[in-house]
C-alpha positions in Angstrom: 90.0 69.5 108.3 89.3 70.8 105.1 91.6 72.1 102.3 90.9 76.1 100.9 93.1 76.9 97.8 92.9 80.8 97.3 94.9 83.3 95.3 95.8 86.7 97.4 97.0 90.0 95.6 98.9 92.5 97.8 97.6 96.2 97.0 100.4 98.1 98.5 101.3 95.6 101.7 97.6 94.9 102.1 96.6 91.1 101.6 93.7 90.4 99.4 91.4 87.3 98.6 88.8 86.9 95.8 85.7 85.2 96.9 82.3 84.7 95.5 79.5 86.0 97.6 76.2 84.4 96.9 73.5 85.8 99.0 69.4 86.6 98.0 70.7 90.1 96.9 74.2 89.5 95.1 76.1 87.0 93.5 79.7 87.3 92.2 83.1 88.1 92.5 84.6 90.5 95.1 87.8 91.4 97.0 88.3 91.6 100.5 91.2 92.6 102.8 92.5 89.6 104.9 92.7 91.5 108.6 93.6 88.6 110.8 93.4 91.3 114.4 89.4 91.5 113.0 86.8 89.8 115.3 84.4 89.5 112.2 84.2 90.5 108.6 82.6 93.5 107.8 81.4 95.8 104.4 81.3 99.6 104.3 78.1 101.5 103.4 79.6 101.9 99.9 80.5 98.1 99.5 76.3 97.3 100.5 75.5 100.0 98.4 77.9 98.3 95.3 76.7 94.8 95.9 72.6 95.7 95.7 72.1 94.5 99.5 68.9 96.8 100.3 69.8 98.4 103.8 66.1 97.0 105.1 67.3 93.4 104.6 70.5 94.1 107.3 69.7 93.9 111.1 71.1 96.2 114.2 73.6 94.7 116.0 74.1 94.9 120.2 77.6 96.4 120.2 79.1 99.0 117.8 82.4 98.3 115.3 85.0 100.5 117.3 88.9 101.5 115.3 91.2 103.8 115.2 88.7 106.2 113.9 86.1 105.7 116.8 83.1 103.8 116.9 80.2 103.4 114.5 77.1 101.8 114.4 77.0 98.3 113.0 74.3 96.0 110.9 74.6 92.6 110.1 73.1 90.4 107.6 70.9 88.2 108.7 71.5 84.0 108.4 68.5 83.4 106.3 70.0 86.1 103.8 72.4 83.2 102.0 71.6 80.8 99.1 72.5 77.2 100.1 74.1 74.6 97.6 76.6 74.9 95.1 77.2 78.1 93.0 
């Protein structure tokens, strides 16, 4: 098992982490909300748009991301999409 050391800020009574995304489109610092009921992590349109991820380079996915809201249509990044090796 492997050791993570992480700082959290709580915006309101929402838990967030920093992490630095490196990716073929983006690299740098971002916050994320810790949801520990999600199934995976996901970005809104507006976060893709903020982090110069091109929508072409995202792929459909077989099921939808469903809330309290309803459902919507999800994409995902695809594996290849990630820079190996230290930052």
């Amino acid at each position: 098992m492997r050791r993570v050391d992480f700082a959290v800020a709580l915006i309101g009574e929402a838990p967030y982490v920093a992490v630095h995304l490196r990716s073929v489109h983006f690299g740098g610092l971002a916050w994320m909300l810790v949801d520990t009921g999600a199934s995976r992590t996901t970005l809104l349109d507006r976060d893709v748009a903020f982090l110069s991820i091109p929508p072409a380079a995202l792929e459909p996915t077989m099921l939808p991301i469903v809330g309290v809201g309803g459902s919507v249509r999800s994409l995902r990044a695809p594996r290849n999409c990630t820079r190996n090796g230290p930052p």
